[in-house]
Each structure stands twice: as C-alpha cells, then as structure tokens.
N, C-alpha and C positions, 0 to 999 in steps of 0.2 A: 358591223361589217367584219370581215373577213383579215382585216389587216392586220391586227395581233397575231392570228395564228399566221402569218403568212409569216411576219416578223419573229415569231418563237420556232417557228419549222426553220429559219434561216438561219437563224444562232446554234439550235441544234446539228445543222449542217454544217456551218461553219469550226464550230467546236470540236464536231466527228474529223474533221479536215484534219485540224490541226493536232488531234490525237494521235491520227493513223501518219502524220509527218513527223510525231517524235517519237513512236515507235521504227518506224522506219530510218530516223537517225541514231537511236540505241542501237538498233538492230546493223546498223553498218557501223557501228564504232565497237560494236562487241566481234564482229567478223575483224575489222580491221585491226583489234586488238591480239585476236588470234595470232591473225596473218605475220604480222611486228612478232609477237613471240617465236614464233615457226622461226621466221627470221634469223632470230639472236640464238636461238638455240643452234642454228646450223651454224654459224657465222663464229660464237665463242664456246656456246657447251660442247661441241662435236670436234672443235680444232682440238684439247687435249686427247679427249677419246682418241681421234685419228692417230695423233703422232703415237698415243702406247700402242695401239693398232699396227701403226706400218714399223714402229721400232720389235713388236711381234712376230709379226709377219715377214722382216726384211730378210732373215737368215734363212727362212724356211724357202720364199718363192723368188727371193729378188728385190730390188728394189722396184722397178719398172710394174711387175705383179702385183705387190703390196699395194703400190700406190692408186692404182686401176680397181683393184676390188675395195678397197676403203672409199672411195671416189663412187662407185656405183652404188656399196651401201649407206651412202648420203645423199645419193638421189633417191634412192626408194626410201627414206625419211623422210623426203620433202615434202615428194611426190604422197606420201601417203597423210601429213600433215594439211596440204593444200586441199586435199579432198577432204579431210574432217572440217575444215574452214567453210568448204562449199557446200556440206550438207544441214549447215547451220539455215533452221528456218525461223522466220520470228513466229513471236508463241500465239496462245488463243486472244492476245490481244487485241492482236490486226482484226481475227477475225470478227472481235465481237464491234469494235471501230468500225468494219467496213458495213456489217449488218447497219448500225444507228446509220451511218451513212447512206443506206441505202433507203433506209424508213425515211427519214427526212427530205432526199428529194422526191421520195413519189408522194407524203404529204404536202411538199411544197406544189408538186403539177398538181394536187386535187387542189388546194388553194386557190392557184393560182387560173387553173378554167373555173372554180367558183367566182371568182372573183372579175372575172375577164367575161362571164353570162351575167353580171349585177353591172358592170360597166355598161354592155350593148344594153341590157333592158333599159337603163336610164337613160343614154342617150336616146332610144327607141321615145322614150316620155319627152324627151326633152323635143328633140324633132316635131314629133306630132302630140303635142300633151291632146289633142280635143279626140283622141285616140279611145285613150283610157278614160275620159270624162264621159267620152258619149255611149260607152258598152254601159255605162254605171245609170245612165238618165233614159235610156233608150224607151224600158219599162213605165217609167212613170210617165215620161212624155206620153206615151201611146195611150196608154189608159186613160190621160187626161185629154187627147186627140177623140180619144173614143167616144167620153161621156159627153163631150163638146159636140159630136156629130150626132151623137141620139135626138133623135125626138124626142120630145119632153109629152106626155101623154097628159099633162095638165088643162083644163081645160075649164 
C-alpha cells in the first residue's frame, strides 16, 4: 500500500516546514540585529561625533545652524542604515527549503489520489464482491453451459 510513502512525503514536508521557519527566524534576528546596531550607533557613536560637530560648527554658523545641519546629517545615517536593513534578503536557503517543500506536497497529492482510487476500488469490492468474482467465472461457466447444451452425437 501506499501508506509509507504517504507517511515519508509527510515527514519530508514537515521537515521542509520547519527548515524554511528557522531560516525565517535567522533571517529576522539577523535584520533585527541590524536594526539594534543602527540604533546604538545613532543613539551613542554619533552623540560624540555630533557634539565635536556642532562645537565645530558653532563659531562659524551659530548655534541654531550647527545644530540643524548635525541633526539632518543623522537622519540621512539612519535613513540610509534602515535601507541597508531592508535590503537584507535570506540566502539560497529558503529557496532551496521552499523547492523540497514544494516536491513533497505534490508527492503527497499523487499519494494521496493513489491512495483514495485503492480505497473506492475496495470499497467497490466490498459492496458488490460477486462484481469481480463473476467477470473471473463468466468464461468457464459459459463453456461449461455450452458443452452441457450440445448434443452429444453418441449413439
């Protein structure tokens, strides 16, 4: 019967699951790793930078100036940090995961219409067994019908 493979396509499938879910959880804890760095860099690497920035800048444009253009060159850090984060795709892993993935369930629907036309046939037997018993006797009954209605030329 069919039930092994039906049973080994489902483990395969299941397995393929749970690959492509912890690649999929690498893959958000390495963005999310990102993102926390992006973070702390703006939040403590960039406060020194800023203050020798605007203590640079204060005599030349002002304070109010200084502070404005330091400020803007920290959004276009972010901004530009946030996109390297979002351009993060996971690797050929997924794809080779979602491929088995994909093999396994259309093995499992061939299984499983194999397995679901060996059910109806049986039940088929089961209903009318005198079905399949009488295509098999049909033949020899006849012939034996046959010889039985000859005349016999004996005499």
């Amino acid at each position: 019967m069919k039930s092994d493979s039906v049973i080994r396509n489902l483990r395969v499938f299941l397995r393929a699951q749970s690959i492509i879910l912890e690649i999929k959880l690498q893959h958000f804890a390495a963005r999310s790793g990102l993102l926390a760095l992006a973070a702390l860099i703006a939040v403590f690497g960039l406060a020194m930078l800023d203050l020798a920035a605007y203590f640079a800048l204060e005599p030349v444009w002002g304070r109010v100036w200084a502070a404005t253009l330091i400020g803007i060159g920290d959004l276009i850090l972010a901004v530009l940090l946030f996109m390297l984060a979002g351009r993060l795709k996971p690797g050929r892993d997924l794809e080779l995961a979602q491929e088995i993935q994909k093999s396994a369930v259309d093995a499992l629907t061939n299984d499983v219409k194999t397995l679901e036309s060996e059910i109806l046939g049986l039940a088929r037997m089961v209903r009318n067994p005198l079905d399949g018993a009488f295509s098999g006797l049909i033949m020899p009954l006849a012939s034996i019908v046959l010889k039985a209605l000859k005349p016999s030329d004996k005499k």
